[in-house]
N, C-alpha and C positions, 0 to 999 in steps of 0.2 A: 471526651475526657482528654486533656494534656496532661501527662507529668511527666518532670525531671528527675534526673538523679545525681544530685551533687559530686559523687564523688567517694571516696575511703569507705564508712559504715551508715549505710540508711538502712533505716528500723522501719515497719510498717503494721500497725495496729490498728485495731477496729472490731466491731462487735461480730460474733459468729452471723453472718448472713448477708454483713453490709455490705459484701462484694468485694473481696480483697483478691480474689482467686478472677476474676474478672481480667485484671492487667495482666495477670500471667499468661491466661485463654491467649486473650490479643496477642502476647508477645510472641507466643507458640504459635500461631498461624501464622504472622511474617515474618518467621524463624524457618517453615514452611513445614508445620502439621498438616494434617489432609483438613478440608474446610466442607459443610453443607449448611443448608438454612437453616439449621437451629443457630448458628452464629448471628443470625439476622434477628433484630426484636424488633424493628419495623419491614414486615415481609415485603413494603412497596418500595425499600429505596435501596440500592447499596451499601456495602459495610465498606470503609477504608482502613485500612491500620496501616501507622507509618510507627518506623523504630528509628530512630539515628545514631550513629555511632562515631564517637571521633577516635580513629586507629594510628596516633600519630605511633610509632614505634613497635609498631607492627610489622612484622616482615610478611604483607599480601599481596605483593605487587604480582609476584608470580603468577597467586590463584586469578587475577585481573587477567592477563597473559594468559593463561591458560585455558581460559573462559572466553577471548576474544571479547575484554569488556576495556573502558577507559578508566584509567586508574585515576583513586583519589581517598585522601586517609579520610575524609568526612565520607560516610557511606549511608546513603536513604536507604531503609528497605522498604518495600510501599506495598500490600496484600491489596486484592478489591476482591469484594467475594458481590456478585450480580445474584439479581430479581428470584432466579433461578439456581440460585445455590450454585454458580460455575463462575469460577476465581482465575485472577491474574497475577500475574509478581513479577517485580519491577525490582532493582538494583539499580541506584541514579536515574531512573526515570529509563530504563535501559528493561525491554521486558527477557525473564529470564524463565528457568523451571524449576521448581520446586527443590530438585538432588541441588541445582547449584544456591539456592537457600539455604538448604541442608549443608552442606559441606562450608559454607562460608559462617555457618551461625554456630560450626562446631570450634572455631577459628579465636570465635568472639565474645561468647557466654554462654556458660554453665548452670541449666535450670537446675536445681536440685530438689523435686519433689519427695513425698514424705512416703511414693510408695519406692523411691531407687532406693531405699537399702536392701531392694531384693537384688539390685545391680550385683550385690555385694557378693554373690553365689554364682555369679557366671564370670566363665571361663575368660574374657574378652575383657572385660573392667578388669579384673585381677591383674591381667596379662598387660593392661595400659599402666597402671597401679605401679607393676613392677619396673616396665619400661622405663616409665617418667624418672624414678628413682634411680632407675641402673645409666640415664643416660645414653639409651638403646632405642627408642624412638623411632629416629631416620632408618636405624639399622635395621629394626623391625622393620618399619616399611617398603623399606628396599628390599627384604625378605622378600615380602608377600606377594612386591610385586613381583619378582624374578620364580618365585613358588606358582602363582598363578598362569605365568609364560606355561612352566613345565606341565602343570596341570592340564593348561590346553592342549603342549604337542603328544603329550602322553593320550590326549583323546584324540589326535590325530592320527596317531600311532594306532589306538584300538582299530580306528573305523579304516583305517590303509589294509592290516591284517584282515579284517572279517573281506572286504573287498579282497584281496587276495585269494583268501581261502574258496568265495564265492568264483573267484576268476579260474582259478584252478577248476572248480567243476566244469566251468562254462569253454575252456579255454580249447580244447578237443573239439568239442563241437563247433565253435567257431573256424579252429583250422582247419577241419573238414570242408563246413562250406565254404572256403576264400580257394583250398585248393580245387575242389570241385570247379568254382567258376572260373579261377585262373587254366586249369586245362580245356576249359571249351573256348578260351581264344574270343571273345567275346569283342564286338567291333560291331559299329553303326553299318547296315548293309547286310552285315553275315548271315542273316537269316533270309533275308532274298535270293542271298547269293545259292544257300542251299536245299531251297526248294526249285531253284532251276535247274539246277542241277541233277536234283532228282527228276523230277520230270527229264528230264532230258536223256539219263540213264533208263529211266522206265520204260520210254517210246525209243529206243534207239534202234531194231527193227526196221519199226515205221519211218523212221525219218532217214535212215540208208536208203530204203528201197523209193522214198520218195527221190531225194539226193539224183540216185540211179535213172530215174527214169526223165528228172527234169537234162541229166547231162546228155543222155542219150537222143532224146527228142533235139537239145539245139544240135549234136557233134557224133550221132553217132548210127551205125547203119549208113547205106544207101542213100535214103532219104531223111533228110533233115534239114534244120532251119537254114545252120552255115551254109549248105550245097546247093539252096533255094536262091537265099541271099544272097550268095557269089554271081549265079548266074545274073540275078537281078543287076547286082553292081556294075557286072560285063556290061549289059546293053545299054544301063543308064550313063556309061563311061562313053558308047560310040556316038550318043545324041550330044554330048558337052562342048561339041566344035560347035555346034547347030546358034546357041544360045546360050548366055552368061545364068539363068535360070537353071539349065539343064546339066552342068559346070556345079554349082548349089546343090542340086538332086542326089549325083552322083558324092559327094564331097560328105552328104548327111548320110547315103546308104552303106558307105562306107567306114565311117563313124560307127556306127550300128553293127555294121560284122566285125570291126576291132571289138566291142565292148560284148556281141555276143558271143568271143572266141576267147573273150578274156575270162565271161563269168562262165562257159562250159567246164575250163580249166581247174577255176576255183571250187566249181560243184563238185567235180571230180574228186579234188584235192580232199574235200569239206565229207562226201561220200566213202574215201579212203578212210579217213582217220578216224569216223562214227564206227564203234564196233559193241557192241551188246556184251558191259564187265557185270557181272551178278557181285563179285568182290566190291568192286569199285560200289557198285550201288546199296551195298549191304552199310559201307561203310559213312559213306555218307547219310546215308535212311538214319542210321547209330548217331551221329551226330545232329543230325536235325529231331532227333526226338529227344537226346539228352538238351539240347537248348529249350524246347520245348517243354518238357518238363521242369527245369531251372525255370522260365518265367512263370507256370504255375504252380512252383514251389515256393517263388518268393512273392506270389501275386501281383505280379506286373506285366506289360504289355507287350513292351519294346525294347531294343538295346540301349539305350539310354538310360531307364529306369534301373535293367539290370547291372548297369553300371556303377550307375547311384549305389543301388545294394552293396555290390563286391567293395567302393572305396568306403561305405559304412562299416564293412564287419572288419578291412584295413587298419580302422581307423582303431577298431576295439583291440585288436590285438595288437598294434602298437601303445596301448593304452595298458596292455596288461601286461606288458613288457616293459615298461615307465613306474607299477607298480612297486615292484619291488627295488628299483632305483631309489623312488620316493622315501619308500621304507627305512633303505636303507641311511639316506642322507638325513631323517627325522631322526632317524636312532642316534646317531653323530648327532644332532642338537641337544639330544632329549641326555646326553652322556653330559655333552659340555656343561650344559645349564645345570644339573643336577650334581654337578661338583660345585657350583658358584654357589648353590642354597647353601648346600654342607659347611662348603666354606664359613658362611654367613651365620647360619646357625650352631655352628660351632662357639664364634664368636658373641653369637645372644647368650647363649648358656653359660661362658665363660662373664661374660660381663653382670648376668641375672642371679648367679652364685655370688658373688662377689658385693653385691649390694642389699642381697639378704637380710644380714647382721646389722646394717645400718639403718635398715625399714623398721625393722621387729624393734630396736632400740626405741627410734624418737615414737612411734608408735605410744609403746607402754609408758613413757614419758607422758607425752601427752594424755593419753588415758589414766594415769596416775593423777594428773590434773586438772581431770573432769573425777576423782571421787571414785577412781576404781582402781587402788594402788596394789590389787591381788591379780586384776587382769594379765593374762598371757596371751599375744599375738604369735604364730608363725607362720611363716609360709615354706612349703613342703614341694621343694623341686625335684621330679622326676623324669629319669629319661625315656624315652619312646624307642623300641627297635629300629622305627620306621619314620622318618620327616613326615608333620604333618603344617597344618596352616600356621603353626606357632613354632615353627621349627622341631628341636626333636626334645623341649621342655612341655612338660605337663605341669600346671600350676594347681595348688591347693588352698586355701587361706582356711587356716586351722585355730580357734578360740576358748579359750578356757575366762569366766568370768570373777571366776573365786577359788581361793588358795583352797587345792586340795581338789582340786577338779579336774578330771583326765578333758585333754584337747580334742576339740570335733570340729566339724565340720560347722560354720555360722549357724546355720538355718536350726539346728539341734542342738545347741548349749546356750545361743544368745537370744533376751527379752528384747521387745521395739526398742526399749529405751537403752537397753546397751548394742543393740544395731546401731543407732543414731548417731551414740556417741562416736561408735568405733569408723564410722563414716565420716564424720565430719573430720577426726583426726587424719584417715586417709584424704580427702577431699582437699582440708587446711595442704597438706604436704605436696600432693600431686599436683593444686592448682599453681603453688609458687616452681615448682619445677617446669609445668609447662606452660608458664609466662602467659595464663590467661586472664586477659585483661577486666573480666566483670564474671560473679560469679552470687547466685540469687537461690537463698534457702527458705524455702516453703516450710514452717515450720520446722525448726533440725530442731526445737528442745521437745517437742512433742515426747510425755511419758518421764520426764525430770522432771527433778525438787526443783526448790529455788533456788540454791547452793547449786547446785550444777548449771543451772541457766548461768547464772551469774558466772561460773567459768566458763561455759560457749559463750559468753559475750564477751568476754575477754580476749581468747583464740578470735572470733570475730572482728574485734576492735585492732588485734594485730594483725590480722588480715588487711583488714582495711588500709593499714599503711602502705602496702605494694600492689595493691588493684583496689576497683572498687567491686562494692561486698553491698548488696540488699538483701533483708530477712525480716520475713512478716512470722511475726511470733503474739503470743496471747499473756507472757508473763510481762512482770515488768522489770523485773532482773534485765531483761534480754531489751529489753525498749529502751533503758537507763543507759543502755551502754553506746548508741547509736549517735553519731557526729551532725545527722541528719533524723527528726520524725516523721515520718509521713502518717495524713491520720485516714479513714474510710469510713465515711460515716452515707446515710442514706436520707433521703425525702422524699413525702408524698407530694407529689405536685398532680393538679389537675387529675386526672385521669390515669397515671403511673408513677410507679417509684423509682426514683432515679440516685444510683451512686456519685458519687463525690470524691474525691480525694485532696487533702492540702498538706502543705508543710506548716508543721505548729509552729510558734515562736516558744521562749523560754518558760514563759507562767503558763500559756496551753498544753506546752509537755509536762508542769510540775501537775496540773489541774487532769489530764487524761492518766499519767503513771498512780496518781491519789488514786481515780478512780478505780484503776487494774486492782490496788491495794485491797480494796476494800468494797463494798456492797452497795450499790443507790447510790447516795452523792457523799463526794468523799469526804472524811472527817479530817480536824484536824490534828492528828496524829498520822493518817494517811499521806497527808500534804506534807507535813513534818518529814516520814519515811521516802518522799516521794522528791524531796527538795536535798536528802542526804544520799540517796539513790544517785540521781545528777548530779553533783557534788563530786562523789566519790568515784 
């Protein structure tokens, strides 16, 4: 199926069934609804649906820009939904996701189905409703985005505190153990170094009395090594005349008593200064077991790893020391920013007061001419202690349908049919304020006469002057009044039935409005009404 849309007011009519709700489906999926295989009526082939739009005077270049896409005022939108019910989307042939569908199709056209006048009860639509008219818009949205910043460091803030609070438990314990390791002096080696140590204090006894006994054998007593060797040296000194060999002999024996009179000395020296400290070795045992302890309290091996450890729990307690830094420099954002909302929202509430008076007017205007000249609209602004998503305004939209009826709330004073109306009068208003360029009503006379059609065709037909405006409607009030007809009619072909859609020409739309008239095929009184209908 192709179809166009001229332009100003296209009407769309067709029998209950024929498929008129069909081009919507489509337009809602490369608009970017969520898509699965029931969109598919041949489960063997892919669905495509393309939308085009021409955006001359549109200010999107931005959203292009911000998208990292190539701009261009002709914009393809392209859906493919595969075999398997899993879909693609495309922007100029340019594949994109879904949100940037979404956010571009918000830009571009306004579905208006027949179940949104429940829109009309939430907080969010009123809040847009009121925007559009106050001229507050950008200002809102700079609200929310600058509301949303705070939001976050205000959650930054939570989770720095409970970390604090948690650090504070931990923080004690942590500077136990870094002081602990920092007093045992911890260093690659240290633990060799004090187990010889110990050992060494443990046998010191033994290793004097050895010391002792090795110095005394080369240097000490009567008989000993030096006293041997000396002699030795003498005789091998008188053979040295004899032969350049016996010259060598003596030259090595006496080499030998230098270096055995040098280490008797040192043995001495080495035997002096060994003495048996139970202090000394108390002290050290004290430290070689607190090291000891330390690596199998942090379960590890070596000083390296204990290392590792001491610059980890370092690292924590400079981190929990940075804490409350943090804290404190988030608080100074969370201050700054939260005077920018106030500011902001100040200024919403000052500007959403102030255009009150001028909504509620054209409003009942307008509803005065749709046939409800007792209707009363108001909206009911109140303040909040506290900033919330909408600044520190709470919005209300408050209805009364007939003289002499206290105001309530929509959902408890107003019929389908005076929801409809009262939406379409807000919808006519809000679309021309926010310069949206195509806007498509599913049924809006749904639950009107024909005297009230005939004035939403009207507000429609004024529509249609400053954007363009589709509406698939069942009267012919509403069909009569369209620049454009489109019709939806259905056929059995072969083996399924397949929808259609065309643009009638002049005596096709006096021949389909007849019919709307009237019962089976239209009479000529029908055609008659149906020829002063278009006409007028």
């Amino acid at each position: 199926m192709d179809v166009s849309f001229p332009g100003k007011l296209s009407v769309i009519t067709g029998e209950t069934g024929a498929g008129k709700s069909i081009f919507l489906e489509a337009l809602g999926l490369v608009l970017g609804n969520r898509a699965d295989l029931a969109a598919l009526q041949n489960k063997n082939k892919k669905c495509i649906i393309e939308a085009e739009f021409d955006t001359k005077g549109l200010e999107l270049k931005s959203f292009f820009e911000e998208n990292d896409l190539d701009f261009d005022t002709t914009v393809l939108l392209r859906r493919e939904i595969s075999t398997e019910g899993k879909s693609r989307s495309f922007l100029n042939d340019t594949p994109v996701g879904l949100n940037s569908l979404k956010l571009l199709s918000e830009k571009l056209i306004d579905i208006h189905s027949q179940h949104q006048t429940l829109l009309l009860n939430q907080t969010n639509f009123q809040l847009e409703v009121l925007d559009a008219f106050a001229g507050s818009l950008s200002d809102f949205k700079e609200y929310k985005t600058e509301f949303a910043k705070l939001n976050k460091l205000n959650n930054v803030l939570k989770n720095l505190t409970e970390q604090e609070v948690q650090a504070k438990k931990e923080l004690d314990y942590f500077q136990f153990l870094f002081n602990e390791l920092q007093e045992t002096e911890i260093k690659v080696g240290a633990l060799k170094t004090l187990e010889e140590e110990s050992s060494a204090l443990e046998n010191a006894e033994s290793i004097k009395s050895t010391l002792l006994n090795a110095s005394n054998t080369i240097n000490g007593g009567e008989s000993n090594l030096l006293s041997a060797l000396a002699y030795v040296k003498q005789s091998m000194q008188s053979l040295s005349k004899y032969g350049k060999n016996y010259n060598e002999f003596f030259d090595r024996i006496n080499s030998a008593y230098i270096e055995l009179k040098d280490l008797a000395s040192e043995l001495e020296d080495a035997e002096t200064e060994v003495n048996f400290d139970p202090v000394k070795l108390d002290e050290v045992n004290s430290k070689l077991d607190k090291f000891n302890r330390l690596l199998k309290k942090h379960n590890v091996n070596t000083e390296d790893e204990l290392l590792a450890v001491k610059e980890e729990i370092e690292t924590k307690l400079t981190q929990f020391e940075s804490i409350e830094k943090d804290i404190d420099e988030t608080q100074k954002q969370i201050d700054k920013l939260n005077a920018v909302c106030i500011k902001i929202a100040k200024k919403l509430s000052e500007t959403r007061t102030k255009a009150i008076a001028d909504i509620e007017k054209q409003v009942k205007e307008m509803l005065s001419d749709l046939s409800m000249p007792n209707a009363i609209f108001k909206i009911e602004l109140t303040q909040a202690k506290e900033m919330g998503s909408s600044g520190f305004d709470q919005v209300k939209f408050l209805f009364s349908a007939n003289k002499g009826a206290a105001l309530n709330e929509l959902h408890k004073v107003a019929s389908g049919g005076e929801l409809s109306r009262l939406m379409l009068c807000l919808k006519a208003l809000l679309a021309s304020k926010k310069q949206l360029p195509t806007i498509i009503f599913d049924e809006i006379d749904t639950g009107v006469s024909g005297d009230v059609a005939d004035k939403i065709g009207t507000i429609l037909l004024k529509m249609g002057k400053s954007m363009q405006v589709v509406t698939i409607t069942h009267l012919p009030q509403m069909a009569s009044k369209g620049d454009h007809h489109l019709f939806v009619y259905k056929n059995d072909e072969a083996d399924k039935t397949v929808s259609h859609i065309k643009q009638l020409n002049k005596d096709e739309r006096i021949n389909e409005i007849a019919k709307m008239l009237s019962t089976g095929n239209p009479t000529p009184s029908a055609l008659k009404n149906a020829k002063e209908l278009l006409n007028a």
